[in-house]
C-alpha positions in Angstrom: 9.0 19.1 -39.6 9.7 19.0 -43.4 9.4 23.0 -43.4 12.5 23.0 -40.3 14.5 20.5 -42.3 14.1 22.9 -45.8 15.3 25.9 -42.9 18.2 23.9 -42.0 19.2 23.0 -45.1 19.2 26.5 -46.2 21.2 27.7 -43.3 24.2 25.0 -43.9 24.5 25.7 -47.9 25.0 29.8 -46.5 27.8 28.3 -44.0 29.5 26.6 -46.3 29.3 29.5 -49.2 30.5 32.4 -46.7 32.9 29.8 -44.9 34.4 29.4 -48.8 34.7 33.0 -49.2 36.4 33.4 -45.9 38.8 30.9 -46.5 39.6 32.0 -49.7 40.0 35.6 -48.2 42.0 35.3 -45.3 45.6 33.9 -46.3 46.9 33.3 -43.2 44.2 31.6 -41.4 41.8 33.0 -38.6 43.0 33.9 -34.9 40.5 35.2 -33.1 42.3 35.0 -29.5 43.3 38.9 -29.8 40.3 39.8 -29.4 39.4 37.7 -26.6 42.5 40.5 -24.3 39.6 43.3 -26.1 36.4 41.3 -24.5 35.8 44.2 -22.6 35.7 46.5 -25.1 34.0 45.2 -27.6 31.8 43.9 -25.1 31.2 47.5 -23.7 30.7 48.2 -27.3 27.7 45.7 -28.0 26.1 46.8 -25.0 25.9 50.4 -26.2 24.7 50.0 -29.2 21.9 47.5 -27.9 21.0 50.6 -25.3 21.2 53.0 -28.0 18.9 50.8 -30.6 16.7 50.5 -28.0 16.0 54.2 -26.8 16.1 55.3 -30.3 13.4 52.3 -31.5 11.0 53.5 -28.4 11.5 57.3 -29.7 11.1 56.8 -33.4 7.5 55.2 -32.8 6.9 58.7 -31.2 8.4 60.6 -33.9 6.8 58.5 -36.4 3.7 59.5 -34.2 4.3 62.8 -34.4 4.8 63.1 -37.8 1.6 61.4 -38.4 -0.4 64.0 -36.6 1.5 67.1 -38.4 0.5 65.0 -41.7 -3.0 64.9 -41.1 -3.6 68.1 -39.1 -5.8 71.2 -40.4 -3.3 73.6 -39.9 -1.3 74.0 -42.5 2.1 75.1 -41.2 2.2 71.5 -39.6 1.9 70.1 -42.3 4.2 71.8 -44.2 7.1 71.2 -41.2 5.9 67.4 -41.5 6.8 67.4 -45.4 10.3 69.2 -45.2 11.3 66.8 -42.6 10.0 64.1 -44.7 11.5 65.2 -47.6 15.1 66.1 -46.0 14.8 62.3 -44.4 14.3 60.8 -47.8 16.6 62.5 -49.5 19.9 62.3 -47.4 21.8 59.0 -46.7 21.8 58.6 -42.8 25.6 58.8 -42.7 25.4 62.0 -43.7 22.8 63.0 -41.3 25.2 61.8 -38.7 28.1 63.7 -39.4 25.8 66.8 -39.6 23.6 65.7 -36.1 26.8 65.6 -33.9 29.6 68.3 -35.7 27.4 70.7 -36.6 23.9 70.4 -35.1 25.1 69.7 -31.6 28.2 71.8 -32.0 25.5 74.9 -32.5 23.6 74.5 -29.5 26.3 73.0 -27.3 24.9 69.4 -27.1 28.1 67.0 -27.3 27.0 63.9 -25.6 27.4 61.2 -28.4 24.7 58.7 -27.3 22.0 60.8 -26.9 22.6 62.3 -30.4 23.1 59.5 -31.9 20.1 58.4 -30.0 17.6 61.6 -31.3 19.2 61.1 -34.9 18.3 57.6 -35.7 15.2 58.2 -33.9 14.1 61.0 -36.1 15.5 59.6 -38.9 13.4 56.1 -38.5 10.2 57.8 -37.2 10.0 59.5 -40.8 9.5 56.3 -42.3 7.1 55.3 -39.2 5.0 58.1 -40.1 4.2 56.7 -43.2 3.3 52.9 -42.0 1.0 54.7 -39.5 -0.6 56.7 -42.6 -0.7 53.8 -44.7 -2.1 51.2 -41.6 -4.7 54.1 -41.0 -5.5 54.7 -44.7 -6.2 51.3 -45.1 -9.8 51.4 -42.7 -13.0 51.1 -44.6 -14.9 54.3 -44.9 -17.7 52.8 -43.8 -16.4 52.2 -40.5 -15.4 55.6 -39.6 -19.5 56.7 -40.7 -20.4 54.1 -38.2 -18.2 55.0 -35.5 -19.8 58.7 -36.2 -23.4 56.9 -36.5 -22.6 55.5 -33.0 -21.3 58.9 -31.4 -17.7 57.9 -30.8 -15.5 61.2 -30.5 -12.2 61.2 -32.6 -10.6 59.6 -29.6 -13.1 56.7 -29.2 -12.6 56.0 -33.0 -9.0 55.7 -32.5 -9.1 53.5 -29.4 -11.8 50.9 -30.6 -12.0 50.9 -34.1 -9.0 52.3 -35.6 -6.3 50.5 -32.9 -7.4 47.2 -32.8 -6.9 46.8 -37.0 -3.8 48.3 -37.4 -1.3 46.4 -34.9 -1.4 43.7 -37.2 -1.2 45.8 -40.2 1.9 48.2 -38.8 3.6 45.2 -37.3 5.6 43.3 -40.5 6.8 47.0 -41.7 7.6 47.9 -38.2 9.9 45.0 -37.8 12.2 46.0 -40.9 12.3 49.4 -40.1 13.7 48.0 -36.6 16.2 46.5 -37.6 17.2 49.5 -40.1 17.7 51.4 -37.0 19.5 48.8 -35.0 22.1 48.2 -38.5 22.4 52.4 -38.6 23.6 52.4 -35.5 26.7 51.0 -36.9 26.5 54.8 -39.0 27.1 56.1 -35.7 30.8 55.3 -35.6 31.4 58.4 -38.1 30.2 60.5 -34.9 32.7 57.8 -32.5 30.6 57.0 -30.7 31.4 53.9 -28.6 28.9 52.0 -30.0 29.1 47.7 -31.3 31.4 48.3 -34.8 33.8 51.3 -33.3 34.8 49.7 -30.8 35.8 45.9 -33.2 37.3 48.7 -35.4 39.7 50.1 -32.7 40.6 46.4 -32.0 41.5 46.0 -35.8 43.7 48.6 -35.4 45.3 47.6 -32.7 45.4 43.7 -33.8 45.4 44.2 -37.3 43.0 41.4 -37.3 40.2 42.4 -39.8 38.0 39.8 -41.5 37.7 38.3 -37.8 36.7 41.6 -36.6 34.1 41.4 -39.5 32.9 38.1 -38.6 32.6 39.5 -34.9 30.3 42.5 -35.8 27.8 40.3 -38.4 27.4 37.5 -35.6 27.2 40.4 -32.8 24.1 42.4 -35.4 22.7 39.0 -36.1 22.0 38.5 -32.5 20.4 41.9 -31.8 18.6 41.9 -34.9 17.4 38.2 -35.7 15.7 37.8 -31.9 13.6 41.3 -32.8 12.1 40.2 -35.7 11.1 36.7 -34.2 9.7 38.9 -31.1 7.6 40.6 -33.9 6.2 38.0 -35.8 5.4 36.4 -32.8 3.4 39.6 -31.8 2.1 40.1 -35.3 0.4 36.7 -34.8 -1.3 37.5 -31.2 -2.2 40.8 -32.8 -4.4 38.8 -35.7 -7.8 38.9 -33.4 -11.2 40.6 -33.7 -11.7 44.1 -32.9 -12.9 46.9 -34.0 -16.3 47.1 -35.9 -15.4 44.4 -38.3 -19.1 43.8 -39.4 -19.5 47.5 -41.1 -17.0 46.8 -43.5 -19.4 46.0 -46.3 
């Protein structure tokens, strides 16, 4: 109880500090009612972006996946393709990996559809970060356990499935969630491309309304609902992931 109140507390001095920026921001006082004539739109627009967040969240965990098994191959030309992706990931600002996906990637080999490359970008771009929570979340098994496994006779798959698995969920789970709600955020990156995701479609509104801070206001409570409900869902998995598996007893 005294934990909520604390919460609450919090969450009212934050009102009242971006209410007093607002206020102090917007001369003329709010009016929200034009874009309540663009429901549709920006409504159309929310619904994309939550479609393609979710498509690129499920493909990501496969890329990541991916990636993970390049990293960790024998062969070495995987390896190397694993580590220039990694490295080109890391060391380009997503925006510009947009702008490059859909005008000149997808222009090359004819692919113009907007949501599905915006879709494959974010997820490639997530699932290199992925990669490395699996790496890390796998890195992080005692030794002794995989000589037991071994010991036992499990193949590489049986490891995986009963020792490896059952540890990691809760370990890959809190990293998982930010990186989630990187991707859902970078879909907003996606407008470069126009895409008809959540913030182009508030920005052709502006345009039209000349109503921005509102428009603002609209996209950080419109993320904030997307975003806010997906980490809760994975804390709340991250605790019914906390049980006993694997070969727990071998660890010392």
């Amino acid at each position: 109880m005294k934990k909520t109140l604390h919460y609450g507390i919090a969450f009212i001095c934050y009102a009242i500090l971006f209410w007093f920026i607002l206020s102090k921001s917007v001369g003329g006082g709010w009016d929200f009612s034009p874009f309540w004539d663009y429901r549709k739109v920006i409504l159309g627009g929310f619904i994309t972006t939550i479609l393609i967040s979710t498509a690129a969240l499920l493909l990501s965990l496969l890329v990541g996946l991916g990636l993970y098994l390049m990293m960790v191959s024998r062969y070495t030309f995987l390896n190397a393709l694993a580590a220039i992706h990694k490295n080109i990931i890391f060391g380009t600002p997503l925006v510009v990996i947009a702008i490059v996906s859909y005008y000149y990637i997808g222009f090359a080999f004819g692919f113009n559809n907007k949501f599905w490359v915006g879709v494959f970008t974010l997820a490639l771009y997530i699932g290199a970060y992925i990669s490395d929570i699996y790496k890390a979340a796998v890195d992080s098994i005692h030794p002794n356990q995989w000589q037991t496994a071994q010991m036992f006779g499990f193949t590489r798959w049986q490891m995986y499935r009963y020792v490896v698995l059952p540890q990691i969920l809760s370990i890959i789970l809190p990293p998982l969630a930010g990186q989630f709600a990187l991707t859902i955020k970078g879909s907003a990156l996606l407008s470069y491309m126009a895409t008809d995701e959540f913030l182009n479609a508030v920005k052709t509104v502006q345009a039209a309304t000349f109503r921005y801070s509102e428009g603002f206001i609209i996209v950080t409570i419109g993320y904030l609902l997307i975003t806010v409900p997906l980490i809760q869902l994975i804390r709340w998995l991250e605790t019914k992931s906390q049980l006993p598996g694997g070969l727990h007893g071998f660890t010392d």
